[in-house]
Structure formats: C-alpha cells, structure tokens
N, C-alpha and C positions, 0 to 999 in steps of 0.2 A: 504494500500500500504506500501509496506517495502522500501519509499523512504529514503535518508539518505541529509544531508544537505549538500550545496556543494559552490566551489566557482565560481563564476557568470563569465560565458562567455558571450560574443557577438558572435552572430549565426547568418547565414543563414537556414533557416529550410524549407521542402517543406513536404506539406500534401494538401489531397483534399477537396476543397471547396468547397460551394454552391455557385452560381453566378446569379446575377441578367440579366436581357437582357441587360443591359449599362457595364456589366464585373464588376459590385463593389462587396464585399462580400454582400451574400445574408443570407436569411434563420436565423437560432439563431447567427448572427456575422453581423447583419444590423438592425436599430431601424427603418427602414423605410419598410413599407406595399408593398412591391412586390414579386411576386412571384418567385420561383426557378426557372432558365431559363436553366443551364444547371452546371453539376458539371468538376472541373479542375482542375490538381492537379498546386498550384503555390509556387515559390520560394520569402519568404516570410522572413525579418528581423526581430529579435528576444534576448531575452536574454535567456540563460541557467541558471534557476534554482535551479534546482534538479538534480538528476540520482536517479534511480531507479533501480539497477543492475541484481533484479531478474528480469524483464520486459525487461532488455535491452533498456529501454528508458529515455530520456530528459525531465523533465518539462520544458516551453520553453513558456516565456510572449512575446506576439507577441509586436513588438516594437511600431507602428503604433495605432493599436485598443486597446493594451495592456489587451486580454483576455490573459487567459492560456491554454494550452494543450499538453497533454504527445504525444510524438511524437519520435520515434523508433530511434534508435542512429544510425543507417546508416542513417537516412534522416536530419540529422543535421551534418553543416559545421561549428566549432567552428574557434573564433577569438579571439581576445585577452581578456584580465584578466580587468573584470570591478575594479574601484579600490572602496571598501569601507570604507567609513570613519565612 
C-alpha cells in the first residue's frame, strides 16, 4: 500500500459488519463462538490513521474494539486533531 503517514483524527466511520443474532459485532471482530446472523452497515467511532491517496481511503482504528480497517474516505466523518505528545 502506498499509504503515507498522517495526523490522527477522530472519526465517525460506517462500513458493513457481520452481526451476531443479539446485534454485537460478529464473525473475525467477536472472540465469542456465534454465528453470523445477518450483515449491516453501522456508524461506528474511530481514529484516523493513515490516508492512502491512491485508494482514496482512511486507515481508521475502531475506537471501541480498536481493530483496524481501510475504509473509503467518503465513509468517514472527520473531527478534531488528536493531540500527540
């Protein structure tokens, strides 16, 4: 990937999930043994990353489960400037 290093937003980000029958993240984003019950796309908090400019997309750590996933820069809603020390 020809990502380039970037400065960290707070995002809202939506992409589709896997979903267990109770609505929790299912499938490889749940350590718990249940089945896929149905897929949805949700709006989901996050931090921005990356960009990826050729791809058009975010690398984007889910705030919550804190996986990671490129995810299409229309589907991200950026917020303010994480500060690092």
């Amino acid at each position: 990937m020809s990502h380039v290093s970037y400065t960290k937003y707070r995002c809202y980000y939506k992409k589709v999930f896997p979903l267990d029958e109770f609505g929790r993240l299912g499938g490889e984003y749940s350590l718990a043994d249940l089945p896929v019950d149905r897929y949805e796309e949700l709006s989901r908090p996050g931090i921005v990353e990356a960009l990826d400019e050729e791809h058009q997309s975010y690398y984007v750590k889910d705030h919550e489960k804190e996986f990671r996933v490129w995810v299409p820069i229309k589907n991200v809603a950026l917020g303010v400037v994480i500060d690092e020390e």
